[in-house]
N, C-alpha and C positions, 0 to 999 in steps of 0.2 A: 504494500500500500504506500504511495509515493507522500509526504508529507507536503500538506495542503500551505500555500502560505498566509498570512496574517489577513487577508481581503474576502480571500477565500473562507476562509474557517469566521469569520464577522458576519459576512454577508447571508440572509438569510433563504434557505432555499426554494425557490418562489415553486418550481414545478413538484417540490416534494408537499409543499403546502397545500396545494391543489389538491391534492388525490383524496381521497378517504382516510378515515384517521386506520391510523394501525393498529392493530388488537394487540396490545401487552401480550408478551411471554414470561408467564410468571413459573419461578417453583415454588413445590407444594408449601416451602416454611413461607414463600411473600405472600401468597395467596389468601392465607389465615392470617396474618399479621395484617392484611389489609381490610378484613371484615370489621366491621365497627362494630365495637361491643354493645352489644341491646339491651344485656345488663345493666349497662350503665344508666340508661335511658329513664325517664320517670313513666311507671305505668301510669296509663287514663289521663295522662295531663295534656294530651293530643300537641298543637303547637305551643303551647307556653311552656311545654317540657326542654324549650331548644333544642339545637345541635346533639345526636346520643354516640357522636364518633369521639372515644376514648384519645386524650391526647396524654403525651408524657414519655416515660420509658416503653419505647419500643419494644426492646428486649425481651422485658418479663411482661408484654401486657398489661402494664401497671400507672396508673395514675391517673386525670380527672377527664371530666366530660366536658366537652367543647361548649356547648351549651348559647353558641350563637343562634341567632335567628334563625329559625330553617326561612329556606327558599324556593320560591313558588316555580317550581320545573316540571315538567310532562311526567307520566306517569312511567315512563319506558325510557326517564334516563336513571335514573336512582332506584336503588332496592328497597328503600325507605327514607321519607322524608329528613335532608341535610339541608345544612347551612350552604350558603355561596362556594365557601370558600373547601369545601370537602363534595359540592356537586360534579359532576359529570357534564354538567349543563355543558353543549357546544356553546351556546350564545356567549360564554365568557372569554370566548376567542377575539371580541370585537366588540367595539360600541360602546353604552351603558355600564353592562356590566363587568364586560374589561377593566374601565377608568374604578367601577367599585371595588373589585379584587385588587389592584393594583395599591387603591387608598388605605385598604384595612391591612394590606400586606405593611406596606411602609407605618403605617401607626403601630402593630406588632413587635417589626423590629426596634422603631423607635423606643417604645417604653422599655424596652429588655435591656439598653442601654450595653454595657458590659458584660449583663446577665445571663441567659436564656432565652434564644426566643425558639418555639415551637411552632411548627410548622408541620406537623407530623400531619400523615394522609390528605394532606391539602392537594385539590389537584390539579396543578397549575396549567394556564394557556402556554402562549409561546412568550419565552423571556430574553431579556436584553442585561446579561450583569455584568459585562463586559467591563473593564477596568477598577469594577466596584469592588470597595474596603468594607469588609463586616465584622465590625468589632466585637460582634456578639456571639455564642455559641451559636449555633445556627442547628437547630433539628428537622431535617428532613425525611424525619424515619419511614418508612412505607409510600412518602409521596408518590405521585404519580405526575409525569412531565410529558405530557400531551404534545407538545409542542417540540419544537428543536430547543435545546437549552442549552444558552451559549454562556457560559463562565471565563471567557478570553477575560487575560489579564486579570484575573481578580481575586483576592487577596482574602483571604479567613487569619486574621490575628487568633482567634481562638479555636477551638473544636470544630471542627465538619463533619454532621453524622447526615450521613445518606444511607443507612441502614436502611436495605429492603424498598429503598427505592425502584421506582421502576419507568425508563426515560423509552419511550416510544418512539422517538424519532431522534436524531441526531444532537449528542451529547459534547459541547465543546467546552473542556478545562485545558485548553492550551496555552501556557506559558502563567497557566495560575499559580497562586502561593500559598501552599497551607503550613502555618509556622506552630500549629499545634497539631494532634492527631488528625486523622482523614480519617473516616469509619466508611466505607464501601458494603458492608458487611452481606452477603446475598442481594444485593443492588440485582438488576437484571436490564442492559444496557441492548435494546433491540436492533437500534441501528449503527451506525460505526461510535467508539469512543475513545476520541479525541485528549490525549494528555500529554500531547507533547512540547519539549519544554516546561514543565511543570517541576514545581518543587516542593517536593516532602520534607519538611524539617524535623517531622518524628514520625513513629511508624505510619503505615499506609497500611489497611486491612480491606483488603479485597476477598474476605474470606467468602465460600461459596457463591461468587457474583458470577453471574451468567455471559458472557459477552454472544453476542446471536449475531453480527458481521464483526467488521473488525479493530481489532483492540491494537492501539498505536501509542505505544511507549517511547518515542524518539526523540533522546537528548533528554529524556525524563532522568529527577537527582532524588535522592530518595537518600536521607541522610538518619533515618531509622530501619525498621526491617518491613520489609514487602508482603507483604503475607496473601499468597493466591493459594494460597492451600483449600484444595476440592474445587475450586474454579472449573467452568463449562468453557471453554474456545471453541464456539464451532464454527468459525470461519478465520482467517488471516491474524494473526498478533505478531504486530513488529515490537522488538528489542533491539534497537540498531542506537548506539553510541549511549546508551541507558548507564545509568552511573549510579553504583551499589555502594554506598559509601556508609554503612552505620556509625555515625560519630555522637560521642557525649564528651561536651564540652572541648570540641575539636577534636578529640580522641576518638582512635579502633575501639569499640567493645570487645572485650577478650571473651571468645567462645561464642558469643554473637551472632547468628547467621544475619545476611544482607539481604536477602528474600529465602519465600520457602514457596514451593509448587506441590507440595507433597500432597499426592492423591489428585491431582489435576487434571483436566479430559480434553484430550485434543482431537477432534473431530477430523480434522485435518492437519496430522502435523508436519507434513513438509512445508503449509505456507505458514508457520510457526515459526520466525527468523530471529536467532541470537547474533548480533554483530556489533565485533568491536565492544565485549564488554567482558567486565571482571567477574567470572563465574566462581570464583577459588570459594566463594562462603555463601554457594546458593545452594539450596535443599531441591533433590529432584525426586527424592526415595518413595517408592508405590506410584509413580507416573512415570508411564511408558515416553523415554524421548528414544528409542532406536531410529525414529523417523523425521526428530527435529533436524531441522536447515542450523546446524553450530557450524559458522565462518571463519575459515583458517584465522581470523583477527580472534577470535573468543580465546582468552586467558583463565586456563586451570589451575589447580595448586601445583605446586612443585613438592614431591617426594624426598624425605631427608636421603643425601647422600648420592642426590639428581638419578634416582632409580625410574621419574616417570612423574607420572601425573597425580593427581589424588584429586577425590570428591569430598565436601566437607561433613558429608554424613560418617568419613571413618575418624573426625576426629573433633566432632560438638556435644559438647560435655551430655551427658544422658539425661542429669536436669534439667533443661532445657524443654520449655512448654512447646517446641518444634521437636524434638526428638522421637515425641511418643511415634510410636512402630517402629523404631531404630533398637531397642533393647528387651529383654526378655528375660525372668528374674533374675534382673540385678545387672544382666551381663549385655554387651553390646551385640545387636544379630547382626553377624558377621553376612550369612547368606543376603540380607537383604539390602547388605552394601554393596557384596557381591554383585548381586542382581543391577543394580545400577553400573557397574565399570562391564557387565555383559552387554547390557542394552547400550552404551555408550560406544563400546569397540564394534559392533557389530552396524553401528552408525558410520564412522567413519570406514571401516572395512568397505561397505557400499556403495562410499564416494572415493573409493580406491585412494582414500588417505591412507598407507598401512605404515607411517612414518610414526601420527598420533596413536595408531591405533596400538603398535609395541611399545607407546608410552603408559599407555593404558592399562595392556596386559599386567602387566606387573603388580597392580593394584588390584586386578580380580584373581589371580593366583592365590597372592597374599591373605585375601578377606577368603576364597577357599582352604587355604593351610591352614586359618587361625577357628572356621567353621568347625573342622574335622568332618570324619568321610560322613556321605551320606547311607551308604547300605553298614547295615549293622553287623555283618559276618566280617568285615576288615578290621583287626583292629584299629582302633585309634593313633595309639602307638605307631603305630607304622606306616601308618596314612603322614603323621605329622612328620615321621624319618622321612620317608619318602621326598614328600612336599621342600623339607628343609635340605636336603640335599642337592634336590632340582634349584632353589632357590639361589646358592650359595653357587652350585656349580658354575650358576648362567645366567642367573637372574631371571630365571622363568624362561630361560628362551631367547631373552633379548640383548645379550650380550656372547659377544663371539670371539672377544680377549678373552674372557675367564674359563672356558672349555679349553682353551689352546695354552694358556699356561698353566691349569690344572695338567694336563696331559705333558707338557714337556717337564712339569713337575716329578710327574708318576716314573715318566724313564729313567731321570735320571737319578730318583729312589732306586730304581728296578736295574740301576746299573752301579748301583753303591751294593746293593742287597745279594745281589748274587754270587759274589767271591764267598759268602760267609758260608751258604753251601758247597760252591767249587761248580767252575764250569768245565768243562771238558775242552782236552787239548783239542788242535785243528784237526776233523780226519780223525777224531778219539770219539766212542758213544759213550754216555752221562756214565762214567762209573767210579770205582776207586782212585783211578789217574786223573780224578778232576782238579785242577790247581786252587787252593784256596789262600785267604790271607794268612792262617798261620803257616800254612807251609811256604810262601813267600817268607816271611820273615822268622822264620826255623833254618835256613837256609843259611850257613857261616858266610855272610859275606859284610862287605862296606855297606855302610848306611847309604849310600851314592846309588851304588848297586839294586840295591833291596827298593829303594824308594821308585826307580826306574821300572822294577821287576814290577812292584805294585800299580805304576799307573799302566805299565804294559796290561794288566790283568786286568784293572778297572775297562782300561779300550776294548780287551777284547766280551767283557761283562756287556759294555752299552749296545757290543751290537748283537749279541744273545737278548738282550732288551727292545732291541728295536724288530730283529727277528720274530720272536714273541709279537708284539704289537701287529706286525704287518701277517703273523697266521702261518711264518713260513716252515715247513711238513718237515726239515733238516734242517733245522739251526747250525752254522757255522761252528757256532760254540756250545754243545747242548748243556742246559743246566742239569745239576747232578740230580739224582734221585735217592730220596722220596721228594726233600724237603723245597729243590732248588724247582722241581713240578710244579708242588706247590702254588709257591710262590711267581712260577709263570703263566700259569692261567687266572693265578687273580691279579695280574697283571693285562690281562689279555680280557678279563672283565671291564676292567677300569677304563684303558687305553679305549677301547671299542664304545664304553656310553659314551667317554667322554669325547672321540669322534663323532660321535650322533649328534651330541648336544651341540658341538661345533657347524654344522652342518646344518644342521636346525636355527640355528642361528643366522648362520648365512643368510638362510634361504628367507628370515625373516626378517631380517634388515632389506635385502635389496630384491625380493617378491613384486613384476609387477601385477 
């Protein structure tokens, strides 16, 4: 989605206005949150009972009755008689009762002064808040935004709770400022939603909001934590130059995630685009990205000891109110970090990136060796030898030094180790006449002599070692028997994985 510029995103849509209004896509929690409590209402007092649509905490359904005037509207716009400012009435689109809504809106905030103003299931025409300062908390819990609602340029000093709101048409907070919380909280945004440029100075909680076209985070600062966790994308969400910055008091939060997606539904996630942004402390865990658009610009953590990549779910403290489904009594699920550096690799594998993708591996090896096996007849034990083996040898695979000096390691153990049994003269089979180091230096001769005689023996040890290695059916030099056998077939173990792993490496470094 190409980001609209400033004329664009002001001016308001004439041929969208035309059409028919658009029927809300609500879920089942905005849906209830939007029925007006009848409870509330005074039986048998007909209209002197006022307004019976509950205003206050959203959240809990909690707080008092509106208790304005109802308003004389058709029978077939309202489910029961409301006030103005919570009707349905089209006519508040224009005219009369536009310039009414508009007056009792501004005497509202007016009195709230610094305070509260409530706004809750009001259901607003089409609005103009463009460069506008609202000193006040501002409650829009469950409203309903009929109109395109345009927030260009404009400023909340306090709270912004758009809890369960629900904007029908075209939603613009581009280059707005919320310098206290933003509550988003199952919002349900039908047509495109517009936040770019925009600035979070403490958390932003998009939790369970619906985006129904597309959600445009570009050059968006977010200097608390993001929270889209359980979030709907079913169409287009740009993250392109988006900026995760959690800071208190200029400072990183330590353990802190920058946003969380955790459980989040991408209908379409290749047109789900991350670019050019800091991922190292975002939460992706229980949300399938194997198919998100992440652009060679997008920045991961770095792995102590530059082994690779890492996601911040292997290393955000388990207290943490984003963590739940990351630990299992007490201990961290390793599988389910796992499962994120699977779906991750298996990403980039597809766009025939396999540079990131062995950056990758090595972080789902790791969260697998720390898992332990999955079928229960393995031991454990041996599953974790195993794994730590593979680990050390190669680095899961991805390093093709550490196979190649473990193995020139091995020979030239395997060519220290073999005089101790004795190898065999040239043209001699493994037997009693094998030369070993005591009888090297049992032999009356000069130190000069004997030291010569020993590295003669060592030479001809490394290429009984190398023989060995390479499988050859008549070693040159055969090692003595039982012990010097031995000791060449578990040489001939070693040498041979650690060929494999070397190779394995190769082919995983430069695979195209």
């Amino acid at each position: 989605m190409a980001k609209l510029t400033e004329q664009e995103q002001i001016a308001p849509d004439e041929s969208a206005a035309a059409e028919p209004e658009i029927e809300a896509v609500e879920s089942p929690e905005a849906e209830t949150e939007k029925e007006p409590d009848e409870s509330a209402a005074v039986e048998g007092d007909g209209v002197d009972a006022g307004c019976p649509i509950t205003v206050g905490n959203i959240v809990h359904i909690a707080g008092q009755r509106c208790g304005r005037r109802l308003h004389a509207a058709s029978d077939s716009v309202d489910e029961q008689p409301v006030c103005l400012m919570h009707s349905n009435d089209p006519g508040k689109r224009s005219g009369p009762l536009f310039d009414e809504f508009w007056l009792e809106f501004e005497k509202i905030l007016k009195a709230a002064g610094d305070g509260e103003a409530h706004f809750e299931r009001f259901v607003f025409p089409q609005l103009d808040f463009s460069k506008r300062t609202f000193q006040a908390i501002c409650r829009f819990g469950c409203a309903t935004f009929t109109q395109n609602a345009n927030f260009f340029k404009a400023t909340f000093t306090q709270e912004a709770d758009f809890t369960g709101a629900i904007f029908t048409q075209y939603a613009y907070f581009w280059n707005a400022t919320f310098t206290q919380a933003a509550n988003f909280l199952r919002a349900t945004f039908t047509l495109d939603a517009n936040f770019s440029d925009a600035i979070f100075t403490l958390d932003a909680n998009f939790f369970a909001a619906t985006f129904t076209q597309a959600a445009c985070f570009v050059d968006t600062t977010f200097h608390g934590t993001a929270d889209w966790r359980k979030c709907t994308f079913l169409n287009q969400g740009e993250f392109r130059q988006t900026k995760f910055e959690p800071l208190v008091e200029g400072q990183l939060v330590e353990g802190q995630p920058s946003a969380a997606f955790a459980l989040a539904s991408f209908s379409k996630p290749g047109e789900i685009v991350f670019d050019d942004v800091d991922l190292s402390r975002v939460l992706f865990h229980n949300c399938d990205v194997s198919q998100v658009l992440f652009t060679s610009s997008v920045r991961w953590a770095k792995r102590e000891g530059n082994r690779g990549l890492a996601v911040f779910e292997e290393t955000i403290p388990l207290d943490q109110q984003y963590a739940k489904g990351l630990h299992r009594d007490g201990q961290r699920a390793y599988r389910a970090v796992a499962q994120i550096y699977q779906q991750l690799k298996k990403n980039y594998d597809s766009r025939l990136d396999y540079w990131t993708a062995n950056e990758i591996h090595f972080g789902e090896m790791e969260m697998m060796r720390l898992a332990g096996p999955v079928r229960q007849w393995w031991h454990p034990r041996l599953s974790f030898v195993a794994l730590s083996l593979y680990k050390y040898a190669s680095d899961y695979g991805n390093s093709y030094g550490k196979p190649l000096a473990w193995l020139l390691g091995v020979l030239l153990a395997a060519a220290l180790l073999f005089p101790f049994p004795g190898v065999g003269l040239k043209g001699n089979a493994a037997n009693s006449a094998s030369v070993t180091y005591s009888r090297v230096w049992n032999r009356q001769d000069s130190l000069t002599n004997n030291l010569w005689t020993e590295a003669k023996l060592i030479g001809k040890s490394g290429i009984t070692a190398i023989d060995t290695a390479t499988f050859q059916r008549t070693p040159e030099y055969p090692p003595a028997y039982p012990r010097g056998r031995i000791l060449a077939i578990s040489e001939s173990l070693l040498t041979s994985s650690l060929f494999a792993l070397f190779l394995l490496a190769i082919r995983r470094q430069f695979r195209r």
